[in-house]
matplotlib code that plots the C-alpha trace (Angstrom):
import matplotlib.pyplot as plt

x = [-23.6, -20.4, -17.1, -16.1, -19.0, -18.4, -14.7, -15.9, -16.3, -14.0, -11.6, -11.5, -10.1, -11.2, -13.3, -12.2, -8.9, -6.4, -7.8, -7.3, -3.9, -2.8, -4.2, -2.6, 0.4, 0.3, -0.5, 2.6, 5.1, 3.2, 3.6, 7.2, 8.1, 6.1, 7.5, 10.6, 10.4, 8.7, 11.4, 14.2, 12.7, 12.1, 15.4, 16.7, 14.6, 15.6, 19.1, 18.3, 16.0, 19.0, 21.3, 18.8, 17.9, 21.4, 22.4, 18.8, 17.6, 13.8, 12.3, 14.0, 11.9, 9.0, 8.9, 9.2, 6.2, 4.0, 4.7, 4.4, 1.5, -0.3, 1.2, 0.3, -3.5, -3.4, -1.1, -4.1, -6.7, -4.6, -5.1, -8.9, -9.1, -8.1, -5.2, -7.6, -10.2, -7.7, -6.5, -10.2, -11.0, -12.0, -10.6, -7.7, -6.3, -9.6, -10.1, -6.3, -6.1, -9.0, -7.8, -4.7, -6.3, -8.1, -5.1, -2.8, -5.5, -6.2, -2.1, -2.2, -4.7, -3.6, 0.6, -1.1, -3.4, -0.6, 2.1, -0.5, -1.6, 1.3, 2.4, -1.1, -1.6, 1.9, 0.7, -2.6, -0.8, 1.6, 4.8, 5.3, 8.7, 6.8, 6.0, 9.1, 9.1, 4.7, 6.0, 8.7, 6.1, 3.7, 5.5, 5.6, 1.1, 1.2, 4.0, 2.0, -1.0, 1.3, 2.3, -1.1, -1.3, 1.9, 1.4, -1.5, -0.9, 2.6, 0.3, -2.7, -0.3, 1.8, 4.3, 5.7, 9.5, 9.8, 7.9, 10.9, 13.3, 11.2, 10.8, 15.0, 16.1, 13.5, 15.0, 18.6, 17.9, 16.1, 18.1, 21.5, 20.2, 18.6, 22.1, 24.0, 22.0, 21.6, 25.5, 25.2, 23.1, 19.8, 17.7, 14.5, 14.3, 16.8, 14.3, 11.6, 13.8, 15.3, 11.8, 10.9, 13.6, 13.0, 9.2, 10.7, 13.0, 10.2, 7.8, 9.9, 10.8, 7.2, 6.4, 9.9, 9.2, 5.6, 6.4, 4.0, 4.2, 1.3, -1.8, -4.1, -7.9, -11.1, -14.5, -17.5, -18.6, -15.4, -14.6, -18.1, -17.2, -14.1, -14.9, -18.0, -15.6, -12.5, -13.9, -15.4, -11.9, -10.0, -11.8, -12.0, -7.7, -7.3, -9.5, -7.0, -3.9, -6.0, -6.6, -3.1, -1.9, -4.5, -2.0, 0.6, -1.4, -3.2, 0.5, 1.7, -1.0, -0.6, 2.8, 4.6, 7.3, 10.1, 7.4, 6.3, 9.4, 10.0, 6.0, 7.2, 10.1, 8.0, 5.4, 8.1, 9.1, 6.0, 5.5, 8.4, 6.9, 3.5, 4.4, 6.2, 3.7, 0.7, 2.9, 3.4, -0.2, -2.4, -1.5, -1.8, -5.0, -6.8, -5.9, -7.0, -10.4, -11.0, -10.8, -13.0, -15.8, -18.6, -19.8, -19.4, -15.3, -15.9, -12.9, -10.6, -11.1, -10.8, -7.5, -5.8, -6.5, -5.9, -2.5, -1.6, -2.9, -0.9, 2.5, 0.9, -0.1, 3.1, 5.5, 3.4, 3.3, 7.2, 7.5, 5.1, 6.9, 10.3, 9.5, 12.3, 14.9, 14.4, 14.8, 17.5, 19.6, 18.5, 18.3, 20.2, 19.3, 18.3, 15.2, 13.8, 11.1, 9.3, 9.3, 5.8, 3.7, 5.8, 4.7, 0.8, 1.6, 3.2, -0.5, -2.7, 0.3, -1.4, -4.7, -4.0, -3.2, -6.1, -8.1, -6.3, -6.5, -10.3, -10.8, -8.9, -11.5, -14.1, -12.6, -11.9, -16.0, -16.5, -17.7, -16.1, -19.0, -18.4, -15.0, -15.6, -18.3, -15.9, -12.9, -15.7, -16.8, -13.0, -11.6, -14.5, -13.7, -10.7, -10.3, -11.8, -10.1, -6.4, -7.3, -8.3, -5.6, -3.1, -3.9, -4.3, -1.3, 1.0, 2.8, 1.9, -1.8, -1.8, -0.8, -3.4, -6.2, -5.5, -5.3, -9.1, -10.6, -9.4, -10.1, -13.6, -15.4, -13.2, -12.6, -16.4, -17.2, -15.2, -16.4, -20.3, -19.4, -17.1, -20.3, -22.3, -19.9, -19.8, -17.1, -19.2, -17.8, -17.9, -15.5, -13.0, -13.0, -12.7, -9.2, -8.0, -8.4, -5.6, -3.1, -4.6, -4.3, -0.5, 0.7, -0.9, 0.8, 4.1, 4.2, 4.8, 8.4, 9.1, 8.5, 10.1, 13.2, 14.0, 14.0, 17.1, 19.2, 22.1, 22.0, 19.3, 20.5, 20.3, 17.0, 16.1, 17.8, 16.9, 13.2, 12.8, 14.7, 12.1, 9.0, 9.6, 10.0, 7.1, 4.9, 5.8, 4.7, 1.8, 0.6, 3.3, 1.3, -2.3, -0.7, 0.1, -3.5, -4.7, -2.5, -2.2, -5.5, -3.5, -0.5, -2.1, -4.3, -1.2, 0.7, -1.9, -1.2, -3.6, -5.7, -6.5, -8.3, -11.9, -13.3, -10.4, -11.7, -10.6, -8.9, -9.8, -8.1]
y = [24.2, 25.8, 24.5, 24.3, 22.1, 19.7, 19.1, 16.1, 14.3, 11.7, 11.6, 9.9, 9.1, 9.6, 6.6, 4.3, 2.4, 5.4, 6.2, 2.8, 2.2, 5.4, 4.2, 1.1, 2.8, 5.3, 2.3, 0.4, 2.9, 3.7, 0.5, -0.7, 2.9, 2.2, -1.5, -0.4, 2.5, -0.3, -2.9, 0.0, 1.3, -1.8, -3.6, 0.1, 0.0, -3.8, -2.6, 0.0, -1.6, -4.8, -1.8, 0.0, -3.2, -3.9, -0.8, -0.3, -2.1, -3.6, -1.6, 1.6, 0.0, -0.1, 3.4, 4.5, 2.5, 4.0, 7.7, 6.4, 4.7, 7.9, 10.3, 7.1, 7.7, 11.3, 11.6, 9.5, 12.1, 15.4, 14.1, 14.0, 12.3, 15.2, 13.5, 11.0, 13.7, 15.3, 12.4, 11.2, 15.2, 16.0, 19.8, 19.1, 22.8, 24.4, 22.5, 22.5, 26.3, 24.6, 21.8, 23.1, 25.2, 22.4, 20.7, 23.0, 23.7, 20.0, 19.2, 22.6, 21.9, 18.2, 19.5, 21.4, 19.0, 16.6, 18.6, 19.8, 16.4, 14.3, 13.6, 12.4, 10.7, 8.8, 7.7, 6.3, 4.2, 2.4, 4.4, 8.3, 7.7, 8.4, 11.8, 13.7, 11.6, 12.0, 16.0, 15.8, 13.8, 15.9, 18.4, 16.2, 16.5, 19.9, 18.5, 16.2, 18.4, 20.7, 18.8, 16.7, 18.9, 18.2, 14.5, 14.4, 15.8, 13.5, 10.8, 11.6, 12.0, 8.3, 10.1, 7.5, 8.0, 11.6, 10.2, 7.6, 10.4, 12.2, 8.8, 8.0, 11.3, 10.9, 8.0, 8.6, 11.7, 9.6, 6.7, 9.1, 11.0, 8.3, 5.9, 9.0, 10.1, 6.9, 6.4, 9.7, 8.1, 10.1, 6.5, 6.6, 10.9, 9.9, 8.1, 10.9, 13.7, 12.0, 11.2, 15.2, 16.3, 13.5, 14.7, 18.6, 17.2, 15.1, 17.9, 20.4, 18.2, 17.3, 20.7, 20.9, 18.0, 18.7, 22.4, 23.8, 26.4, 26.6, 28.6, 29.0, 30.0, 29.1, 28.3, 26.9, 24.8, 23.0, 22.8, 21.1, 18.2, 18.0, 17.3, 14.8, 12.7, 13.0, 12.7, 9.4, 8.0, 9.9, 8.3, 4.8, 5.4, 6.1, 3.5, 1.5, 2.7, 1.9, -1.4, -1.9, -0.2, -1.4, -4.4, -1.9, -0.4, -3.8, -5.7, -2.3, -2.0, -6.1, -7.0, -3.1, -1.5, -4.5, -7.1, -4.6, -4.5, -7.5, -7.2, -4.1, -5.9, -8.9, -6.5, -4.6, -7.9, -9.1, -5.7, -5.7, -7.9, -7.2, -3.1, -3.4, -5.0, -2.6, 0.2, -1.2, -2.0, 1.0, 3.9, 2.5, 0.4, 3.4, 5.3, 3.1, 2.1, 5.9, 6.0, 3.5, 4.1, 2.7, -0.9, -4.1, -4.6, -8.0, -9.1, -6.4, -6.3, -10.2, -9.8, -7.5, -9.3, -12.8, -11.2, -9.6, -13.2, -14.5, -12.6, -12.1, -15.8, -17.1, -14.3, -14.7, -18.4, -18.5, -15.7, -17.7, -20.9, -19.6, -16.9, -17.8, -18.9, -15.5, -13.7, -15.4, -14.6, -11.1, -9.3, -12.1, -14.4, -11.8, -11.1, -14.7, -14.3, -12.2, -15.2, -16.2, -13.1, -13.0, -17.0, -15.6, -12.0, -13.3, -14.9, -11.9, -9.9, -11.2, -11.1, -7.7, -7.1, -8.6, -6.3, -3.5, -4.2, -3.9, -0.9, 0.8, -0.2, 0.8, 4.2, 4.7, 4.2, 6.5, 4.3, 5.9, 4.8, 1.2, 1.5, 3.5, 0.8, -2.5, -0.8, 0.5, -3.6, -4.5, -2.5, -2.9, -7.2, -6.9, -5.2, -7.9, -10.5, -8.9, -8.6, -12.1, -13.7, -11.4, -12.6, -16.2, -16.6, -13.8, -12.8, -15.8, -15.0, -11.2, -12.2, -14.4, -12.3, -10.7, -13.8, -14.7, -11.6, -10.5, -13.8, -15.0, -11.2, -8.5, -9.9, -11.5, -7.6, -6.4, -9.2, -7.5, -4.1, -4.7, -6.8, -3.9, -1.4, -3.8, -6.5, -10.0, -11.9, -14.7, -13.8, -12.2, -15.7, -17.8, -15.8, -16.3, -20.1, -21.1, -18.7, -19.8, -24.0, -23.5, -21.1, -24.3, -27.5, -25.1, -24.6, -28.6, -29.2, -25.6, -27.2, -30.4, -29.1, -25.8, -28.5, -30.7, -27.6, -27.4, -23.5, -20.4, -19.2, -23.1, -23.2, -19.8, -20.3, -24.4, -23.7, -20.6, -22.4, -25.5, -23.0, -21.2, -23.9, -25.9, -22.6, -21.2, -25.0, -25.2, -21.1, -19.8, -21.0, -19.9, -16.5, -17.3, -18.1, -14.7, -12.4, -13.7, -11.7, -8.7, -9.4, -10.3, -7.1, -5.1, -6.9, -5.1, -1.4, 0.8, -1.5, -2.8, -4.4, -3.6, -6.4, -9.4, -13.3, -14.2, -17.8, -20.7, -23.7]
z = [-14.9, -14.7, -15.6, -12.1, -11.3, -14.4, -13.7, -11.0, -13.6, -14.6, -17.3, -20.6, -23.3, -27.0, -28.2, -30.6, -31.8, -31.5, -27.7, -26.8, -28.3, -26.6, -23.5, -23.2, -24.4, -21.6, -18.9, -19.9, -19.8, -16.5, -15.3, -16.0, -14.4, -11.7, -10.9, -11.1, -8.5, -6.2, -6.7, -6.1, -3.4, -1.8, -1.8, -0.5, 2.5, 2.8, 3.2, 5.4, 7.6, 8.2, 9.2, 11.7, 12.8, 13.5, 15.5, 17.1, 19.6, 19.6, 22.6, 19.8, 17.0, 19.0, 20.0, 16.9, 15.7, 18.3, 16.9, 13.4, 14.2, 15.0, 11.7, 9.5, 9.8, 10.1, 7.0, 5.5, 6.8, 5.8, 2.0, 2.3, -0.8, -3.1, -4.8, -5.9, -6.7, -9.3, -10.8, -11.7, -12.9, -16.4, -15.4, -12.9, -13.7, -12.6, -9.9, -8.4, -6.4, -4.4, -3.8, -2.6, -0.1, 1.2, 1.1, 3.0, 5.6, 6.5, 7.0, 9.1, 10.9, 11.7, 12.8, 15.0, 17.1, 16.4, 18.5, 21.2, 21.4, 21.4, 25.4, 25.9, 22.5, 23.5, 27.0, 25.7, 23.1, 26.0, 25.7, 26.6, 25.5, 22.0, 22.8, 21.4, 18.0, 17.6, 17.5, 15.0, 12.7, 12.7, 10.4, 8.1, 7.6, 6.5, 4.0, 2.7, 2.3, 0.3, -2.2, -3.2, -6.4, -7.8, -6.9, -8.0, -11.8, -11.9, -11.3, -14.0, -16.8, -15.8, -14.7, -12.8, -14.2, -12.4, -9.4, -9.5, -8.9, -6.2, -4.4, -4.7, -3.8, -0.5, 0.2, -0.1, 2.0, 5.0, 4.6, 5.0, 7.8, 9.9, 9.7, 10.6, 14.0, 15.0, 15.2, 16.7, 19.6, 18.9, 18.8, 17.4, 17.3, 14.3, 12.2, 12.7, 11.6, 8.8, 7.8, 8.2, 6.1, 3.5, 3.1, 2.7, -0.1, -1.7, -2.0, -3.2, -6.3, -6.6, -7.6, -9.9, -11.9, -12.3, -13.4, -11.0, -8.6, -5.1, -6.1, -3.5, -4.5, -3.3, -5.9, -3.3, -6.2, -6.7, -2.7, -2.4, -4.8, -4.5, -0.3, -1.3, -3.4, -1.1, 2.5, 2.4, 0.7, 3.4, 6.1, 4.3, 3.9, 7.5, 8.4, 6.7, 8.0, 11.8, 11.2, 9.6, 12.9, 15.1, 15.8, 17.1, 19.7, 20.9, 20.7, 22.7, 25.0, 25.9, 25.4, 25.4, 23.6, 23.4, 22.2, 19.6, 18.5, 17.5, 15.8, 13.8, 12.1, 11.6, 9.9, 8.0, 6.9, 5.5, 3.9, 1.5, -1.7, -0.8, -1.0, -4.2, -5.6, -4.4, -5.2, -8.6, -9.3, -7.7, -9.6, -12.5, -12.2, -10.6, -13.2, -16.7, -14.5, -14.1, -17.8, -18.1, -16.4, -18.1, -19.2, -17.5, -16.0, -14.9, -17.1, -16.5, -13.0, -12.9, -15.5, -12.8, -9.1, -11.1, -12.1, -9.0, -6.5, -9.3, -7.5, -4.2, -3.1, -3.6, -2.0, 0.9, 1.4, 1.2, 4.2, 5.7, 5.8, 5.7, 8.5, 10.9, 8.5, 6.8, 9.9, 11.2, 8.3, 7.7, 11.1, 13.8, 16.3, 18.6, 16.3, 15.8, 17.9, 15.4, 13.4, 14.9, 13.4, 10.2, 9.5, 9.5, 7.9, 4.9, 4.4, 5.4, 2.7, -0.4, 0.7, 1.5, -2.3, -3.6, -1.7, -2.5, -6.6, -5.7, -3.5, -6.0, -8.8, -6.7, -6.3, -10.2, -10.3, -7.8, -5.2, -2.0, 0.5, -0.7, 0.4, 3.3, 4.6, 4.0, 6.2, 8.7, 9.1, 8.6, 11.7, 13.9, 13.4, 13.8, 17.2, 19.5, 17.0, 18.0, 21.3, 21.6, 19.3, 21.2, 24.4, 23.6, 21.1, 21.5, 18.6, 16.7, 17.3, 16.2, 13.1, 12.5, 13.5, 10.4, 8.1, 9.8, 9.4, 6.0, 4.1, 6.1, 6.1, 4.4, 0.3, 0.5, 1.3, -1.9, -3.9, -3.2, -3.4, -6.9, -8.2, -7.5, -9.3, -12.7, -11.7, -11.2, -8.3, -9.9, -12.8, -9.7, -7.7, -11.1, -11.0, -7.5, -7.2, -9.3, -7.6, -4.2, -4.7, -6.8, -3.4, -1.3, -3.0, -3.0, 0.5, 1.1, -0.7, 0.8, 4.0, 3.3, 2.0, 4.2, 7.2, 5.9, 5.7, 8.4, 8.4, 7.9, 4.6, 3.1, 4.2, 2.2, -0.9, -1.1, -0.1, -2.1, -5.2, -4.8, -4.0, -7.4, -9.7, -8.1, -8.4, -11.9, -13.1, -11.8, -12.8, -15.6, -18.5, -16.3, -16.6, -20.4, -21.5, -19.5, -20.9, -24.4, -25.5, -24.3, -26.3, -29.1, -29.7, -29.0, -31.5, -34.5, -34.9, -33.6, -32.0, -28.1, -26.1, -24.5, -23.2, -22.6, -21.7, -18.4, -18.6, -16.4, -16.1]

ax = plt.figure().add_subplot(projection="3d")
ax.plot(x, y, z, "-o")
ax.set_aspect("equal")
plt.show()
């Protein structure tokens, strides 16, 4: 077998003591980089999205959604997996000019039926008004395409300090841009060119920071593996980004553009601690399970969704119960109605990053189709379920379409399909439940207290004060007992753990 053919394979590192140590080493640095990029990032887009908000108005927001709606899953689709193929590689060099081509092709491929596509594609999703921003976006797939190499080697090696800079200098760029043609009346056009030139920038110093240049080369060998492993996770991402935009177009198609509006903020919303943590989390978890690919994971996979429930749960409960203070305060009265879905989307947030932690565990074990057949069942659920929860409950009941199906079909799913892969389900629930019960009893002093305030922002800082110190007692020293096996392995030079006891109660 040639080397080509063997560079599938996924990588390790050297047995014993020293591999571990540098490992964990690697996974740290990786991580703090990582969290910090999230949280920046984050409270930028925070920031930015209270201006926009500000100076656009919610029919704006919701034609923008609609075009973003439709590059979100092709962007997904362009990748075809092949980021996540390299990462995983024993022989990522080999195996990149391949790659790239497939790459490049895809994203080309995609603009193209993106732009020729677009007055239609707008028109079917409830707004032709779309059509002009669907053709901007679509530039930015053959981006994308170009730069999965360079994003894919920053990532192997934990680069997540350059990927910092690329991410802030994106930012800055679309943030700049978007506030300055807005003012310039250009509506939501301005948010899809400042997010084409912000892609231009970002891939550019992709390929500078990961001193790389674009080779292009073709090996039949390498483009046959490379597409089993990465097509079924490109269709099982883009059946992700559909039924995380599957809301948009039934709220669109129901309700139209000025409705969704008031949906997409409540989305955004619900979407800032639940992205930074994700963000934080995935890149690193996929790759220390891709490193550790044999051997039963039950305890590190239970370690990592206990600790991320363990940030998750709560966040969302306090969105959910201080949904209309929070955007009251943030965006104005004349966004409280958005209130309603933000109250159930704070709750389907942390489910969300439970589920995450473990499709991202099942893809650093290679098992693609697993994930591929869980989004399948998830999407085709939750169509009728937002079209009935839409209909019946408006906002309010979109939102908790998602809540229903995610916690009553889509984590049972995971739980199989990680139990399968060599994470028992029982050792994964043993470390949701104390996240789950702490994030209940917290909600009811939340409640209690928000409602005395006399103004929005009381009700935010004296229900999130109370929230905290009612959650961190019941969970802080939970979190304690499960990381203290961690801390105390790496406390002795040259040594981690393998195989960490999950605690209980």
């Amino acid at each position: 077998m040639s080397d080509s053919a063997r560079g599938a394979r996924p990588a390790s590192v050297p047995a014993g003591p020293a591999g571990d140590a540098g490992l964990a080493g690697q996974v740290r640095r990786g991580l703090a980089w990582s969290g910090l990029n999230s949280v920046a990032l984050r409270i930028g887009s925070l920031l930015t999205g209270i201006v926009l908000a500000r100076l656009l108005a919610p029919e704006d927001f919701g034609v923008y959604a609609i075009a973003l709606t439709a590059q979100a899953v092709l962007v997904t689709l362009a990748d075809l997996g092949l980021s996540a193929d390299l990462v995983r590689a024993e022989r990522p060099e080999q195996r990149a000019p391949t790659v790239a081509t497939i790459a490049l092709l895809a994203g080309s491929t995609l603009t193209v039926l993106m732009v020729v596509s677009a007055v239609p594609l707008a028109t079917a999703l409830g707004s032709a008004e779309a059509a002009p921003v669907i053709a901007v976006l679509a530039f930015t797939l053959v981006l994308s395409g170009a730069g999965v190499v360079p994003y894919a080697k920053l990532q192997r090696g934990f680069e997540q300090r350059k990927l910092f800079l690329v991410d802030g200098c994106g930012f800055v760029v679309s943030t700049g841009l978007s506030i300055c043609l807005v003012l310039l009346g250009s509506g939501p056009m301005a948010l899809a060119w400042a997010r084409l030139a912000a892609q231009v920038v970002v891939v550019v110093l992709q390929f500078v920071l990961a001193r790389t240049r674009p080779r292009l080369g073709w090996d039949r060998v390498v483009a046959r593996s490379a597409m089993r492993f990465g097509v079924p996770i490109a269709l099982a991402n883009t059946l992700s980004w559909a039924l995380l935009n599957v809301d948009t177009v039934v709220v669109a198609r129901l309700a139209g553009p000025v409705v969704l509006g008031f949906y997409v903020l409540a989305f955004n919303v619900s979407s800032w601690p639940m992205s930074a943590i994700g963000q934080a989390i995935r890149p690193v978890t996929l790759a220390a399970f891709a490193r550790r690919q044999d051997g039963d994971a039950s305890e590190s996979v239970a370690r990592a969704v206990g600790l991320a429930a363990a940030v998750a749960f709560p966040a969302g409960t306090l969105l959910a119960v201080l949904a209309l203070p929070v955007v009251t305060v943030v965006y104005g009265e004349r966004w409280a109605a958005a209130a309603a879905a933000l109250a159930a989307l704070g709750v389907f947030g942390g489910l969300r990053v439970v589920t995450d932690v473990l499709a991202t565990f099942l893809t650093a074990r290679g098992a693609a189709r697993a994930v591929l057949t869980v989004q399948v069942v998830w999407i085709v659920a939750l169509v009728p379920a937002m079209v009935l929860g839409t209909t019946s409950a408006g906002l309010a009941g979109a939102g908790w379409a998602h809540v229903v199906v995610a916690a009553a079909l889509v984590l049972p799913a995971y739980l199989v399909a990680s139990h399968r892969a060599g994470a028992r389900a029982g050792a994964v629930l043993g470390s949701l439940w104390r996240p789950a019960l702490a994030s209940a009893g917290m909600a009811v002093p939340v409640l209690l207290v928000s409602r005395q305030a006399d103004h929005p922002l009381g009700a935010v800082l004296l229900g999130g004060m109370v929230g905290v110190a009612a959650y961190a007692a019941l969970v802080v020293p939970w979190v304690r007992r499960l990381l203290a096996p961690a801390a105390a392995a790496a406390a002795v030079p040259g040594t981690a753990p393998d195989r960490l006891p999950v605690a209980s109660s």
